[in-house]
N, C-alpha and C positions, 0 to 999 in steps of 0.2 A: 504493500500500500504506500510506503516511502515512495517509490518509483515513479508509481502515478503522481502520486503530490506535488513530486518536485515535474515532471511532464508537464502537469497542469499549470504548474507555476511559468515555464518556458511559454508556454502557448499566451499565457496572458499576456505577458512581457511582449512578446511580438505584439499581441492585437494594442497596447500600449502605446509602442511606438510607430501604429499607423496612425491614432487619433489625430487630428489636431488640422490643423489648415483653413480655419473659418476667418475670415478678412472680417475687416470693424464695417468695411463699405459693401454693401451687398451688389455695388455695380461695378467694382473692381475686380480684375480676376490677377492673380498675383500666382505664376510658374511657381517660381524657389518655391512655394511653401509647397502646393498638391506634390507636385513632380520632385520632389527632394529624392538622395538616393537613402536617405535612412525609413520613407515611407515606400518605397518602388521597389527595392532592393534588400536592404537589411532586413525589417521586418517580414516579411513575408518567408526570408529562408530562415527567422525564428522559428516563426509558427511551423515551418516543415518538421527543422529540428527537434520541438517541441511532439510533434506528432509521430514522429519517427522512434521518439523517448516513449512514448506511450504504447507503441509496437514488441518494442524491446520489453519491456516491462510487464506487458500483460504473456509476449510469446517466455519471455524465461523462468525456468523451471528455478523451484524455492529449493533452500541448501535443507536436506534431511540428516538429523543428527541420530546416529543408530545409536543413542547410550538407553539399551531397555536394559 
């Protein structure tokens, strides 16, 4: 369940760092902010990463300890 958690935690971080880009003027449209490469680029290969965490986590097997 740690695995997940922290997955979970990756995944939000990405969708985090797509928020944002809203101008003060609604008849201004401003590139730098939508088109930045930390909302086109970075973000997005979080959230893979994140999801790929969550692949890992749920496909791998738990360590069994034989002390009966």
């Amino acid at each position: 369940y740690k695995l997940l958690a922290v997955g979970f935690v990756i995944i939000i971080i990405g969708f985090l760092l797509m928020v944002g880009g809203k101008s003060p003027d609604p008849n201004t449209f401003n590139e730098k902010e939508i088109f930045s490469v930390r909302r086109i680029t970075i973000a997005p290969l979080v959230v893979l990463i994140g999801f790929a965490f969550e692949i890992f986590a749920i496909m791998r097997k738990p360590r069994t300890s034989d002390k009966a």
